[in-house]
C-alpha positions as CSV (number, residue, x, y, z in Angstrom):
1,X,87.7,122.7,122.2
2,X,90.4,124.4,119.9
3,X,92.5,126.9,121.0
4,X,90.8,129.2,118.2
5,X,88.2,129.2,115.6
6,X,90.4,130.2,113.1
7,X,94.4,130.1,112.8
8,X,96.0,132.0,109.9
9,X,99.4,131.2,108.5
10,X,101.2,134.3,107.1
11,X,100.3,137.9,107.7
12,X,100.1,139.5,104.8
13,X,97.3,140.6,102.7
14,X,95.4,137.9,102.0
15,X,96.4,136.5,105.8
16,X,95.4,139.7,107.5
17,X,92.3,140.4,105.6
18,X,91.4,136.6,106.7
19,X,91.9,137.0,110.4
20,X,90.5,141.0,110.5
21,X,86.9,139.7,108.7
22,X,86.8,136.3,111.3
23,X,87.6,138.7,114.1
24,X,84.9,141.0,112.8
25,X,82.4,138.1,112.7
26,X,83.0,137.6,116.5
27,X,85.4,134.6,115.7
28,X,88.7,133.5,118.0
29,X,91.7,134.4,115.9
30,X,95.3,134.3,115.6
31,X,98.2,134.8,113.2
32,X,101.3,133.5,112.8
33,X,104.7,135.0,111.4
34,X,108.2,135.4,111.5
35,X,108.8,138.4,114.1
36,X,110.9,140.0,111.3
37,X,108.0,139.8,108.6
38,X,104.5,140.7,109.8
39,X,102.7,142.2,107.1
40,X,104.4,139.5,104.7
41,X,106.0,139.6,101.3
42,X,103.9,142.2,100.4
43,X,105.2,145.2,102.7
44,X,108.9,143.9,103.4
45,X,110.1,142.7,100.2
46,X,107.8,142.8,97.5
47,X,104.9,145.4,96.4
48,X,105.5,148.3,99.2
49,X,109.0,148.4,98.7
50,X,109.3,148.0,95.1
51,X,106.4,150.9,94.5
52,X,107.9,153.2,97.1
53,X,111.4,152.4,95.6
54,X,110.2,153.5,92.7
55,X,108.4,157.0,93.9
56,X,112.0,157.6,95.5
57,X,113.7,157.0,91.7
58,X,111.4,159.1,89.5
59,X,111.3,162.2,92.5
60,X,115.3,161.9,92.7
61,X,116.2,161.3,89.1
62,X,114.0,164.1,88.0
63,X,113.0,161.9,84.7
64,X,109.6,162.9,84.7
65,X,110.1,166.7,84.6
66,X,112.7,166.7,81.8
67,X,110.1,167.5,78.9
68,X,109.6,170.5,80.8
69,X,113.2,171.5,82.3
70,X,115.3,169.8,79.6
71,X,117.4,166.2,79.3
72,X,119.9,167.0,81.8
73,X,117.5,167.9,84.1
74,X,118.0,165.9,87.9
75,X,117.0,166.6,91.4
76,X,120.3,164.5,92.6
77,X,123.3,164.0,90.5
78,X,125.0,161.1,92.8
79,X,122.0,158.9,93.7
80,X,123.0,156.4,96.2
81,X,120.9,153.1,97.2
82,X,120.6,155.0,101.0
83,X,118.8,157.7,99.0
84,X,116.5,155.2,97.7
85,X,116.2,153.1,100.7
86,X,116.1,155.8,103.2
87,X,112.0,156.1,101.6
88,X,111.4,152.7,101.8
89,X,112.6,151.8,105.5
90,X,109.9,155.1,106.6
91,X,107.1,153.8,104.6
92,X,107.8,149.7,105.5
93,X,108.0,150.4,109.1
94,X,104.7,152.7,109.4
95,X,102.9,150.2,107.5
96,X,104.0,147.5,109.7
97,X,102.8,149.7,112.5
98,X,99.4,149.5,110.9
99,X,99.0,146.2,110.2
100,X,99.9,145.5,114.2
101,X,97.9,147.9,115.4
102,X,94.9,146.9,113.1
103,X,95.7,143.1,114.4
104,X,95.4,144.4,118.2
105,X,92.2,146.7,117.8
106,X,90.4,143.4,116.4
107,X,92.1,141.3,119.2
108,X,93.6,138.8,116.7
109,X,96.4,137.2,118.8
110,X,99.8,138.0,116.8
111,X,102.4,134.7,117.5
112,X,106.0,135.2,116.4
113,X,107.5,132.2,114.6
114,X,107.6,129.6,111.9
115,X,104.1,127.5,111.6
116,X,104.0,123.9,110.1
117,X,101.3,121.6,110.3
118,X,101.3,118.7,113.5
119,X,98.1,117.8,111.8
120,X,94.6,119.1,109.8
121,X,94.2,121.1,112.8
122,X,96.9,121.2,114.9
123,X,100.1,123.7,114.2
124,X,103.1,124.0,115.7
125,X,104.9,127.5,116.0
126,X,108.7,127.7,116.3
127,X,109.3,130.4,118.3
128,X,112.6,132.1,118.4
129,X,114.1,130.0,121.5
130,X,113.7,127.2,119.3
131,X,110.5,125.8,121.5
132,X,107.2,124.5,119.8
133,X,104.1,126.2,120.7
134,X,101.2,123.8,119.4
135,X,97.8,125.8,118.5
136,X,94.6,124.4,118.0
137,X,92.1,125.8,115.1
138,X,88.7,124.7,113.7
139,X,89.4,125.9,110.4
140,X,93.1,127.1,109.1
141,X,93.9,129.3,106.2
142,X,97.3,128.9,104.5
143,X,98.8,132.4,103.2
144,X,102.1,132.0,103.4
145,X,103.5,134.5,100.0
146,X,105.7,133.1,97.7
147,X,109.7,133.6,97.4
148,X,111.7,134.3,94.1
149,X,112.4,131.1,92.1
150,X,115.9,130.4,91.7
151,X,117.4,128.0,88.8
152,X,119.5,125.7,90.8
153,X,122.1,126.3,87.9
154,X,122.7,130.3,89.2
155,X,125.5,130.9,92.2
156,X,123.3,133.7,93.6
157,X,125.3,135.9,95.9
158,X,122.6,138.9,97.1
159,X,125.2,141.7,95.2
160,X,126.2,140.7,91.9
161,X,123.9,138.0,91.0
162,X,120.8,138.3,92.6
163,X,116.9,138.2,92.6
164,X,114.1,140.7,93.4
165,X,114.5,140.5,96.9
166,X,118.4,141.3,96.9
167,X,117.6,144.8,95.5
168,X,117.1,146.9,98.4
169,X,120.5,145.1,99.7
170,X,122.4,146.4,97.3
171,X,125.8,148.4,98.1
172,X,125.4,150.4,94.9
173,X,123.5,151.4,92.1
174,X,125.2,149.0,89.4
175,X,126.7,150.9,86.2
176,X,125.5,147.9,84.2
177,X,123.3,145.2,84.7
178,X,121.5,142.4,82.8
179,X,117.8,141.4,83.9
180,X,116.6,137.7,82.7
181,X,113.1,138.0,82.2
182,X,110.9,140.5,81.4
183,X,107.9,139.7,83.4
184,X,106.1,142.4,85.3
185,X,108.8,142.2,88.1
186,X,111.7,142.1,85.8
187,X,110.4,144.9,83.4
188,X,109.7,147.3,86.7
189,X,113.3,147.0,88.0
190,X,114.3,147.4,84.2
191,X,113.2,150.9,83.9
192,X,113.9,152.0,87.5
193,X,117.9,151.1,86.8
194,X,117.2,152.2,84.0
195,X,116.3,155.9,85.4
196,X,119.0,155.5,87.3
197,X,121.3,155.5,84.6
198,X,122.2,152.1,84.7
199,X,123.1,150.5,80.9
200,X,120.4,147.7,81.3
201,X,120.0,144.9,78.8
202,X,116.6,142.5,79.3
203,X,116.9,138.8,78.2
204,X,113.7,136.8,77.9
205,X,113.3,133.3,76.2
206,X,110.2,134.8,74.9
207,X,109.5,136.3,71.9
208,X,108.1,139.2,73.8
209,X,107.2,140.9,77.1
210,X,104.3,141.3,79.4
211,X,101.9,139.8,76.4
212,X,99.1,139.8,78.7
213,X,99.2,143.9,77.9
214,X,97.7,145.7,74.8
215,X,100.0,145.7,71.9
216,X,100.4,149.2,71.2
217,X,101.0,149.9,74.8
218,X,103.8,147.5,75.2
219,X,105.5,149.3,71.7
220,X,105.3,152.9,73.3
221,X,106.9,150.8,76.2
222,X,109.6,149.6,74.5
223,X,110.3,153.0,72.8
224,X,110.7,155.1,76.4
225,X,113.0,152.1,77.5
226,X,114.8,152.2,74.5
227,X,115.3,156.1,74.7
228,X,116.9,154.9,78.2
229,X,119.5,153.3,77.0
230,X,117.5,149.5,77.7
231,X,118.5,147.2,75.1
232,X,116.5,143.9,74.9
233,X,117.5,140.0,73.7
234,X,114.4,138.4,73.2
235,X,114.2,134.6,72.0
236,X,117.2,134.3,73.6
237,X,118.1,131.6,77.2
238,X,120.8,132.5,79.3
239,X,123.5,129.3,79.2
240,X,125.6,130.6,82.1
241,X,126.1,133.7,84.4
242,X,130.0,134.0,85.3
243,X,131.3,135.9,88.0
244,X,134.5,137.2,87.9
245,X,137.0,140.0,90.0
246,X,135.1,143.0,87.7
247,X,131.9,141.8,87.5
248,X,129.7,139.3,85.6
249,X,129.7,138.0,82.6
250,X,126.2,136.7,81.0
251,X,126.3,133.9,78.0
252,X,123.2,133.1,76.1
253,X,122.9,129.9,74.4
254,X,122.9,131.5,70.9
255,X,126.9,132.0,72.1
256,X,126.4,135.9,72.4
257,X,128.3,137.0,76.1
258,X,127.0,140.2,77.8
259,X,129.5,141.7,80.4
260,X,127.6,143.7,83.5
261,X,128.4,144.7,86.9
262,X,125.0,142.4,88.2
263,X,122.7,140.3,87.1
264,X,119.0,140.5,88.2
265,X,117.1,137.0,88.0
266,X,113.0,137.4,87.8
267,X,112.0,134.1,87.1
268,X,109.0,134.0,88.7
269,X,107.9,133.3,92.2
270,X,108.2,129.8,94.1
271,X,105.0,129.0,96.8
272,X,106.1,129.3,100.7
273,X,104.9,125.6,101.7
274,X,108.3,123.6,101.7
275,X,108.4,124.2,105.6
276,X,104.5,123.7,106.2
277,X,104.8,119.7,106.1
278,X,101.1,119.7,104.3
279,X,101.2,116.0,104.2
280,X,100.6,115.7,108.2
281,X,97.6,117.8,106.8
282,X,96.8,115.8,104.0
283,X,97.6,118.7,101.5
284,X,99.7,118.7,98.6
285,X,101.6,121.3,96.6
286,X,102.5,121.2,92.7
287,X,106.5,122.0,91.9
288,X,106.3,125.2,92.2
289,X,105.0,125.2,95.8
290,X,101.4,126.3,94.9
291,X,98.1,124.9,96.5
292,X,95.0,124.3,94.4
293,X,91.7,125.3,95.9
294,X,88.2,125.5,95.0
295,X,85.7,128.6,93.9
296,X,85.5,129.7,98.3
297,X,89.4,129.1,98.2
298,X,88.8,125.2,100.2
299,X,92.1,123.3,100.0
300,X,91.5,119.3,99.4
301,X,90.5,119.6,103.0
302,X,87.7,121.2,103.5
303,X,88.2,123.1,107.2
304,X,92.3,124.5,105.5
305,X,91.7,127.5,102.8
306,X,94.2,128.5,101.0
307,X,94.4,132.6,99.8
308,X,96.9,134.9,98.0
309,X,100.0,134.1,95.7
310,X,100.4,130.5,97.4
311,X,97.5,129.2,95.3
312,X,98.7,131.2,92.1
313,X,97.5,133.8,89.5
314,X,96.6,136.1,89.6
315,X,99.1,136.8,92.8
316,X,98.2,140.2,93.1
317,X,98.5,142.4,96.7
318,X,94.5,143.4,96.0
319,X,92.9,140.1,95.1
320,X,94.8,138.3,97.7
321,X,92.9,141.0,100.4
322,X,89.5,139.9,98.0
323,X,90.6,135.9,98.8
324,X,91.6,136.9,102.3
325,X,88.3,138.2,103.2
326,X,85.9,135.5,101.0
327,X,87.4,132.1,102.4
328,X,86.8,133.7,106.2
329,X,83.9,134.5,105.6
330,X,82.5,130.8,104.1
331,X,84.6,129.0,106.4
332,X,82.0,130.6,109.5
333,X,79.1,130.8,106.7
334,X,78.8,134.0,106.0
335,X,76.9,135.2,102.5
336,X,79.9,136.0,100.2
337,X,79.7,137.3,96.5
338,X,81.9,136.0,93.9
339,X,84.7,137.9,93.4
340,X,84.2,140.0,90.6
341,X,85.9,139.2,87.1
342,X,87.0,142.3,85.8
343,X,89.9,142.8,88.1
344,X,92.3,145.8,86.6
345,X,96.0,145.0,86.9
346,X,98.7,147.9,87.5
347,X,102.2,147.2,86.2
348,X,104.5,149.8,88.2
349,X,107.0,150.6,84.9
350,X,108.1,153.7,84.0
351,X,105.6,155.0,82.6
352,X,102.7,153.0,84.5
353,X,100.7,150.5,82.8
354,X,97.1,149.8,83.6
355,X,94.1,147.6,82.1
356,X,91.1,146.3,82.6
357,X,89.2,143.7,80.2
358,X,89.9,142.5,76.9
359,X,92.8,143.3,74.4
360,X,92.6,144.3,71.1
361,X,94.0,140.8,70.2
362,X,91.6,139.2,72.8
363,X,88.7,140.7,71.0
364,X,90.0,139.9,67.0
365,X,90.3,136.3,68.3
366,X,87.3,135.5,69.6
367,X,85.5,137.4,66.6
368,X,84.3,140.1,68.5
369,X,83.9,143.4,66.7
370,X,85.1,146.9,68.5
371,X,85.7,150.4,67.8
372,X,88.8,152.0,69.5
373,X,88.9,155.6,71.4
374,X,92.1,157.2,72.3
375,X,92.8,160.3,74.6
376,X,96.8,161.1,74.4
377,X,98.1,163.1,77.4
378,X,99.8,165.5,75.0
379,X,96.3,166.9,73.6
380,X,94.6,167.5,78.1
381,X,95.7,170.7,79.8
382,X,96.5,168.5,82.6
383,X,99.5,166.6,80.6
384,X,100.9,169.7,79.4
385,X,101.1,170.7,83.3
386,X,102.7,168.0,84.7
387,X,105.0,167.3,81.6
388,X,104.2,164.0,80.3
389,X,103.4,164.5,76.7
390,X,103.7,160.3,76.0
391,X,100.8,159.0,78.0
392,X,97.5,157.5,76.8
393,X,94.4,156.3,77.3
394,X,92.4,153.6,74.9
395,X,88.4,152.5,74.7
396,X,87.7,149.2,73.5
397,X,84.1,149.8,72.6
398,X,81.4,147.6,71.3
399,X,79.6,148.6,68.1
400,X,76.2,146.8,69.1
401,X,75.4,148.1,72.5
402,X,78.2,150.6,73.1
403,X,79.7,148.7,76.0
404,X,82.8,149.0,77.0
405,X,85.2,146.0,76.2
406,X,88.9,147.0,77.5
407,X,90.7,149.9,79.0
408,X,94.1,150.5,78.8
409,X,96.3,153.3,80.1
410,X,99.7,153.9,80.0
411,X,101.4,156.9,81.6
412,X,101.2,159.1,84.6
413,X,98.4,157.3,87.3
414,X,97.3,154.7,85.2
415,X,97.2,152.3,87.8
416,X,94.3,155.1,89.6
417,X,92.8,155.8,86.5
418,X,91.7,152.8,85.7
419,X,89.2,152.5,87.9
420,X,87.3,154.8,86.4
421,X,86.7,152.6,83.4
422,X,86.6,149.8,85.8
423,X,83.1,150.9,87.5
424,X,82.0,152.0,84.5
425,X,82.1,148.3,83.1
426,X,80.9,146.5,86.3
427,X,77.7,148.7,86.3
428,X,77.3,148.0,82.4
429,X,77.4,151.7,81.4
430,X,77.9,152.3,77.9
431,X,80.7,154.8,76.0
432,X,77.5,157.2,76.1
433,X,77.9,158.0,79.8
434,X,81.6,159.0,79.6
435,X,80.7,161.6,76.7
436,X,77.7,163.1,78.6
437,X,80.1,162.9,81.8
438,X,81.4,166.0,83.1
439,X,84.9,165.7,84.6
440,X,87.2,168.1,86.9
441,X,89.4,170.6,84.8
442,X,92.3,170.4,84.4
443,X,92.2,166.3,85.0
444,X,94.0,163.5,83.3
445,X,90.4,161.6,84.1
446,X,89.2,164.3,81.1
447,X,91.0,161.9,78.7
448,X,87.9,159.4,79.2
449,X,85.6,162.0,77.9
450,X,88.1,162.8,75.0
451,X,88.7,159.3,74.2
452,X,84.8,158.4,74.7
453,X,84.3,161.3,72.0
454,X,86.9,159.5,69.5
455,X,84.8,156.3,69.8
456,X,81.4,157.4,69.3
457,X,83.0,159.9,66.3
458,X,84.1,156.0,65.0
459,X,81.1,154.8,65.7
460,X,79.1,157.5,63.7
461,X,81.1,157.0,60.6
462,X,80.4,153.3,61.0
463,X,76.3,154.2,61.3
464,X,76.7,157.2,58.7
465,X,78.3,153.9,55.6
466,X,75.4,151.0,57.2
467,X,72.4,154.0,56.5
């Protein structure tokens, strides 16, 4: 008989969602992570840290109050990174706190160490005396995060040349610094150095950023990163970073040489599997580390599931939990429902981005007509209040059955707001029920009544011209 019915490798969302909805089924659980990282990637290096990093920048810098108390306006003139880190150590180490005590309450064994496969169901757990502990599981689920990927070609040193997970090491804020890429992680840290005061400049082989977004929200973007000082080199590769006595000196292959104090590499995320030894399982993992699984998140063998950014997009903290919770619960044959398809995503720049749905461009290529609805924040009570006179909100609405198609926010709570548009969607409600809706006041959720009225005023015109 194995030790347990199911074994999960990494505690993190997707891991801990796992083990809590196996425990809750009555199953024999355990987890296993390094003592120094339970509650993963997520709450140590990546999402908690960078969102509460940020909260700590916009409350200290001021930048979100200086349409209402001027330009110069700042809470803290000398920000230091024990300022900004002091937040994030308080909120890591409560939520740690949670996820143990959440792991107890459902009597999931916690076991502190480094898991890699003896076989398909046999895994051994360094511990930290450097003795195996082998454990036993009917069925094993593989959430092990991802690390930053690292060009082989970069001399990183964690303090001037360094990735995403360097940031909260840092010794100071820099006075300059160059990001390569301008992914969601590398256009986040853009604007918080960017409130800072740092002079940022973003380089990205692309001819764009974050093209996944709505157009015009990435231009209003651009604009509020410009007006910080953020200057951008797209179509351009990086040759070469150079360290020397005074800092670093950046070369693009176009022969242009940007000098900075550090240089911030987000070039996406390499899968946590190089330790796992998935062959004694019979698994495999493409180059960059990631495991492919089926629609119930079943590896190539059937008992080992596979959940969270190790199996790839869409590597978000909420659909991992989602994954997490589904492959437990077909691995013991539970009834499961498909994981719903319109899944908003929350970029955490400054201002916040937030969508859910189709693009504009999304739409016009697949020859699908819409109308468009837009609520500013400058034109609700509630955005003259809280100063943020930029922010938006857009309806993607469908001329035949008033459906809606897309949302997309950008500005102050987008990433809450969405989800207002989000259950409106997944219960098929048409642009009709926001107009008839009545929301609080003074609310930034009134700008999907304003916008709701902007589209059906469209829509009227449209109806008025086919009569």
């Amino acid at each position: 008989m194995p030790d347990f019915d199911m074994l999960v490798l990494g505690s993190g969302p997707g891991g801990q969602k796992a083990a809590i909805a196996a425990a809750k089924l009555g199953r024999r659980v355990a987890v296993v992570d390094r003592p120094d990282m339970v509650g993963g990637v997520s709450i140590h290096t990546g999402t908690i840290p960078s969102k509460t990093l940020r909260e700590a920048v916009l409350y200290l810098t001021g930048l979100t109050q200086r349409d209402l108390y001027g330009q110069s306006y700042r809470l803290k003139d000398d920000i230091t990174i024990g300022d900004l880190t002091a937040r994030t150590q308080h909120v890591v180490g409560r939520e740690v706190d949670v996820i143990r005590n959440q792991l107890s309450r459902n009597q999931i064994s916690l076991y502190a160490g480094i898991g890699r496969f003896v076989d398909a169901h046999t895994v051994a757990v360094r511990e930290a005396d450097g003795q195996d502990q082998l454990l036993t599981a009917e069925h094993i689920v593989i959430a092990t995060g991802t690390r930053p990927a690292r060009p082989e070609s970069v001399a990183f040193d964690g303090q001037t040349i360094l990735d995403s997970d360097n940031v909260l090491t840092l010794e100071g804020v820099p006075r300059s610094m160059v990001i390569v890429g301008a992914g969601v992680i590398g256009m986040e840290y853009a604007s918080m150095f960017a409130a800072l005061g740092s002079k940022v400049t973003v380089v990205e082989k692309r001819a764009g950023m974050l093209d996944m977004c709505d157009v015009e929200v990435i231009e209003s973007l651009k604009y509020h990163l410009r007006d910080l000082a953020v200057a951008f080199r797209f179509g351009e590769t990086v040759a070469s970073v150079e360290r020397h006595a005074r800092g670093t000196l950046t070369v693009l292959e176009s022969g242009k040489k940007i000098p900075a104090d550090a240089v911030l590499y987000s070039a996406g995320r390499q899968g946590l599997t190089d330790e796992l030894d998935l062959d004694k399982a019979g698994l495999t993992a493409d180059p960059r580390g990631r495991i492919t699984v089926d629609e119930h998140y079943r590896t190539e063998v059937p008992h080992i599931y596979a959940v969270g950014d190790v199996i790839g997009f869409p590597a978000l903290a909420a659909t991992s939990m989602e994954q997490g919770r589904s492959a437990a619960y077909h691995a013991f044959g539970e009834p499961v429902g498909q994981m719903d398809h319109l899944q908003p995503i929350g970029i955490y720049t400054i201002p916040e981005i937030s969508f859910v749905g189709r693009t504009e461009d999304q739409l016009t290529e697949a020859c699908v007509p819409f109308e468009v609805g837009i609520a500013r924040y400058r034109e609700l009570a509630r955005g003259q209040i809280i100063g943020d006179q930029h922010g938006m909100l857009k309806l993607l609405v469908s001329p035949q059955d008033r459906k809606l198609l897309g949302v997309h926010c950008f500005g102050t709570g987008a990433t809450e707001l969405i989800h207002i548009g989000q259950s409106v969607m997944g219960c098929g409600g048409t642009v009709d029920y926001l107009v008839n809706a009545v929301f609080n006041y003074p609310t930034l959720a009134e700008s999907y009544k304003v916008a709701a009225l902007d589209a059906t005023n469209r829509l009227r015109q449209l109806d008025r011209i086919g009569d």
